[in-house]
N, C-alpha and C positions, 0 to 999 in steps of 0.2 A: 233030961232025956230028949226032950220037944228041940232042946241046943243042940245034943249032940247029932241029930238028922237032918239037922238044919246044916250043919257045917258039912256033911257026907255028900248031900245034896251038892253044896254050892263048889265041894273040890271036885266030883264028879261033872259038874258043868265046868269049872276051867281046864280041865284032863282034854276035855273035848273041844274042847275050843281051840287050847294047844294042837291037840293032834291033828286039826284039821287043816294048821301049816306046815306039816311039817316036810310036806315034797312041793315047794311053791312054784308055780309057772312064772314064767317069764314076764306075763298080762300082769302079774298081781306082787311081782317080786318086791317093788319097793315097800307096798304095803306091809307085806309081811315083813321086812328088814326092821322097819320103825316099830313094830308089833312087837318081835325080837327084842329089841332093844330096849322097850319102855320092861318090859315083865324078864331082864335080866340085870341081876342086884349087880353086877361090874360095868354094865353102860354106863351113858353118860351122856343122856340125851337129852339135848338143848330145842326149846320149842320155837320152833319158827313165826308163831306171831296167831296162826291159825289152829297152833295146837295146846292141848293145856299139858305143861309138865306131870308127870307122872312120879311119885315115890315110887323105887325100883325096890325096897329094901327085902318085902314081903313077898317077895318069889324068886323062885330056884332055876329057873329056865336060864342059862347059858346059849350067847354065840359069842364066836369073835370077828375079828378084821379079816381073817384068811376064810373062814367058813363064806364069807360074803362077796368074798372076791372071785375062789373057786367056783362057786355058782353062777357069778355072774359072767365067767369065762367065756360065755356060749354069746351074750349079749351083745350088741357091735358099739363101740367107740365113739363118740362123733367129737371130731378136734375143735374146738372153739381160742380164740386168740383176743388181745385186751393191749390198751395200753396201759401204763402206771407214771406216776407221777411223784417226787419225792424230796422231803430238804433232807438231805443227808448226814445234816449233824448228829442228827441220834442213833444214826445206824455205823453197824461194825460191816458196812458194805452188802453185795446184793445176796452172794453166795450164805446159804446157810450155813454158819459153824456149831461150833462145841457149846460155846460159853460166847453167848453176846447178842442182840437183837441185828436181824438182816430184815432185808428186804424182800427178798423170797421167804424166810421162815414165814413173815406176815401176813403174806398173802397166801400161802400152801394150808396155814392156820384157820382162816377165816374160810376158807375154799373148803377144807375137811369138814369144820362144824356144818357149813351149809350141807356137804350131802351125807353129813353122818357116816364117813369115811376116807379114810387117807386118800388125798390129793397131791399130785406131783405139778410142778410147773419149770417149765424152759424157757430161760431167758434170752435174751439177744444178747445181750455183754453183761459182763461182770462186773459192776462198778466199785470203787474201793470206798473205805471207809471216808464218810465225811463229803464224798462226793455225791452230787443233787442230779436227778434226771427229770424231763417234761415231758422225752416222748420214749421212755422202756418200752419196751415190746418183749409178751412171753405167751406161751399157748398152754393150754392144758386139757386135758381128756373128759369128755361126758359118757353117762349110756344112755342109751339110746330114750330108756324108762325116766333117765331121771329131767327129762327135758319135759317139764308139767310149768303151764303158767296156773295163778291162782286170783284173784278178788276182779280188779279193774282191768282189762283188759283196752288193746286199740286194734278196733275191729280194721285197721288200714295196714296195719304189721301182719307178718304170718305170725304163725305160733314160735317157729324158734325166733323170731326179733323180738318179740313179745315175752318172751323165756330170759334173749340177753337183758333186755332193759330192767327185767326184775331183777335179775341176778346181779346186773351192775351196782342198783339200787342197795338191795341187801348186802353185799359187800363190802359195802363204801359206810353201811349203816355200824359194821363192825372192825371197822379201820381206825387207827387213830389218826388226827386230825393231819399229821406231817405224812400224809401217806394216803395216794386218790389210785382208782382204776376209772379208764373209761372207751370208751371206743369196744367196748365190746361185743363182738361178732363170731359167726360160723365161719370157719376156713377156708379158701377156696378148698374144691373137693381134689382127691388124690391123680397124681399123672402117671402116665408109664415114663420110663427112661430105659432107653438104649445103654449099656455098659459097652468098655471098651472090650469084654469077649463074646460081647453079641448076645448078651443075656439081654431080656427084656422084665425087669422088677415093676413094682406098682410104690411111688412113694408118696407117702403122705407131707401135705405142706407143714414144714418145719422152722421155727422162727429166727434160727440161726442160717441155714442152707437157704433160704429163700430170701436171705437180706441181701439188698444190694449196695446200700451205703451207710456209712454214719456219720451224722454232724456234732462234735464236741465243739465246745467253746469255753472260752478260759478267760475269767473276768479279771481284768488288774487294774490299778491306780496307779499315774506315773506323776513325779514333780517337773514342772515346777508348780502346774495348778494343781495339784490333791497333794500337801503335802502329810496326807494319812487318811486311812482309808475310813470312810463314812461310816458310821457307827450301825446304822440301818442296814449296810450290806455287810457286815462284817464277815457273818456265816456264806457269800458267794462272791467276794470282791474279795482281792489278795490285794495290799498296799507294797508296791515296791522299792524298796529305797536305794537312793545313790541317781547317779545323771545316767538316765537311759534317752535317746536319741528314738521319738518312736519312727522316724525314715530308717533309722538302720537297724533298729529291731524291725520292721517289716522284708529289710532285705534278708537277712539273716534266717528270717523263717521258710521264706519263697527257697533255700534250701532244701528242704524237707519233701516237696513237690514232687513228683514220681515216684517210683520204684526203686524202692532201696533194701538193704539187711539192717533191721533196726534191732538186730542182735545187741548194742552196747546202749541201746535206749530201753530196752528191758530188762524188770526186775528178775530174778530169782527162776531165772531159765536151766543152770546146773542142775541146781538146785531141785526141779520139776520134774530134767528128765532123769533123775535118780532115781526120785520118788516113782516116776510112771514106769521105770524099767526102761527107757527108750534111750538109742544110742545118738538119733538125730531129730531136731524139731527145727522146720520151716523156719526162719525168722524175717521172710522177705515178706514185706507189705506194702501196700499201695496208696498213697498220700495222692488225692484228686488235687486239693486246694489247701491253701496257710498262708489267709489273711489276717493282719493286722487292722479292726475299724477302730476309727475317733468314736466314741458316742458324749464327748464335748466334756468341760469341766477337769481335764486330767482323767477321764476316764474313758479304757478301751478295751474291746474284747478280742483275741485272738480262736478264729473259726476256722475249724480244722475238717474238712471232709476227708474221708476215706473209707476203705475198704474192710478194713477190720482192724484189733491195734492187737499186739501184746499186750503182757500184764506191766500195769505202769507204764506204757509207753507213753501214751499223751503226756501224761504230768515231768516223764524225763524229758520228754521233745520241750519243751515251756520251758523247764527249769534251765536246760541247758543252752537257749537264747537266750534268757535270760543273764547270765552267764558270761556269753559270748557279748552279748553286747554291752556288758558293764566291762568287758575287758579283762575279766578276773579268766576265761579261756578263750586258747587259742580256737581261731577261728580254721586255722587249717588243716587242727587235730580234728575239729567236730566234721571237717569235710571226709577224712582219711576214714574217720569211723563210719560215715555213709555211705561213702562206696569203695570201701574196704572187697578185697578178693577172698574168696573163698580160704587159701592158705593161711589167712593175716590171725583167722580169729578173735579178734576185737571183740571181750564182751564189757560185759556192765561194769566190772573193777576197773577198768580204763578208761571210761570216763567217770572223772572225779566231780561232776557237777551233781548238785540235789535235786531230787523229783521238787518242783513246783507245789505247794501246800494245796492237799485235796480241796478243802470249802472253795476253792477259783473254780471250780471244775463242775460242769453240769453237760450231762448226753442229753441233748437238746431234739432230737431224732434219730428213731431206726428207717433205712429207706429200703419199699420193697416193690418188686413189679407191677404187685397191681393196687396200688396203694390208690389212685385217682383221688376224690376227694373224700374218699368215706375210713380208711385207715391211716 
């Protein structure tokens, strides 16, 4: 008897305790989300260091991912941005697919557990499988609530740098090892723009729209001094074989320099606008620089500035001087293909050279205006 008013008692005290979140303000919204989450058996709530995990099995209380988004609708956004770091061999590229580990899956992953909900993130390019980046660049969305520092603070930081440097910390604590975020920062804040019908919008900084350049670089080995490539660089040095000339592969890439339609240096552009429904896609892009440097011993990196690339482009740009300067193509066909007219349509089946093998290939920098010295 003494049990059974003992247990009346103590379900009466969680009734209430429940009900007493059940319209939460905005002051206290995170609170209650975690509260939510530990006293519902389908969470999956991971303690961040200061919290103790909870068995969820023994209560009936229900939310999900849409219940907390809906509420949080009202709450304001603040964009924060990061760079990432990465060897590419273990990934199936940056974009997330179906079946495979990316580069954004792992970070979207680690970024969800931290705030106990689905996180999105935008990248600067899309790199392809096997291919290595040092300076990625992607932004992703906070609320306003969830910007909390906790233990050691640096009373010289505000609160949100104080917020990123934890959150870069924790991050990075659940990353694996071929795979860093850093530089992480607040965004500059949102501008107006004038449209060409005289509209005036409010845009938020976006890590794609607000790039201004990017530096690829493509590691190779040439003979007659490497004749194969260093077993320590395997995974970002590509060993090339046959007599390449590196004066005439340096001439041969100073092609590439300006403004051209790199329509026949990209992959699977049919192909894309089938899939997207569209009957035309831009394929003119802007090549700043395409140097060829000695870095001594048979080994040299070809440093690619530009404006944005197609998919596959860099690695057909590479493969196809390459190519060119072993003599296996014509040198006149790869010129036709670059400044081909609009009529000619030249695409990728026309030139019959190979993309350059990804492991050469590392986005070495995203460049953006107000980069200075701190992004």
């Amino acid at each position: 008897m003494y049990m059974a008013i003992f247990f009346i008692v103590q379900s009466l005290i969680l009734v209430k305790h429940v009900s007493s979140f059940s319209t939460p303000s905005l002051s206290n919204f995170q609170g209650t989300i975690n509260y939510y989450r530990r006293f519902s058996p389908s969470a999956h709530y991971v303690s961040d260091g200061d919290d103790t995990e909870i068995d969820t099995n023994d209560y009936s209380y229900e939310i999900n991912d849409e219940d907390i988004e809906s509420s949080m609708e009202q709450n304001e956004k603040i964009r924060f941005r990061a760079r990432a770091a990465y060897d590419g061999s273990g990934f199936r590229g940056w974009q997330v697919q179906a079946k495979g580990r990316t580069c954004q899956g792992e970070l979207e992953n680690v970024l969800s557990t931290r705030f106990n909900r689905t996180v999105k993130i935008v990248g600067a390019g899309r790199t392809d499988a096997s291919v290595h980046a040092r300076g990625q660049a992607f932004h992703f969305d906070v609320y306003c609530n969830e910007i909390v520092t906790k233990g050691n603070i640096d009373e010289s930081l505000s609160n949100t740098q104080n917020f990123c440097k934890q959150l870069q910390k924790s991050l990075n604590s659940m990353l694996k090892d071929d795979i860093r975020i850093y530089n992480v920062m607040e965004c500059p804040p949102p501008v107006e723009v004038t449209h060409q019908d005289g509209s005036v919008r409010t845009h938020k900084w976006h890590v794609i729209y607000n790039s201004e350049k990017k530096l690829y670089v493509y590691r190779i080995s040439l003979r007659p001094k490497a004749v194969a490539v260093d077993p320590l660089e395997r995974y970002r040095r590509v060993h090339m074989d046959g007599d390449i000339d590196p004066h005439n592969l340096q001439r041969i890439l100073r092609h590439y320099e300006g403004t051209h339609d790199f329509r026949a240096f990209s992959g699977a552009i049919e192909a894309n606008m089938k899939k997207d429904g569209v009957e035309h896609k831009d394929t003119v892009r802007t090549v700043y620089s395409c140097d060829l440097i000695d870095e001594g011993e048979g080994n040299y990196r070809i440093e690619i500035y530009l404006k944005g690339a197609l998919y596959k482009m860099v690695r057909n740009m590479v493969g196809t001087a390459i190519d060119v300067a072993k003599g296996r193509f014509d040198e006149e066909k790869m010129l036709v293909m670059l400044h081909q007219k609009k009529e000619e349509q030249l695409v990728r089946k026309d030139n019959k050279c190979k993309p350059a093998p990804g492991e050469g290939l590392t986005l070495e920098k995203v460049y953006f205006e107000d980069d200075g010295f701190l992004f």
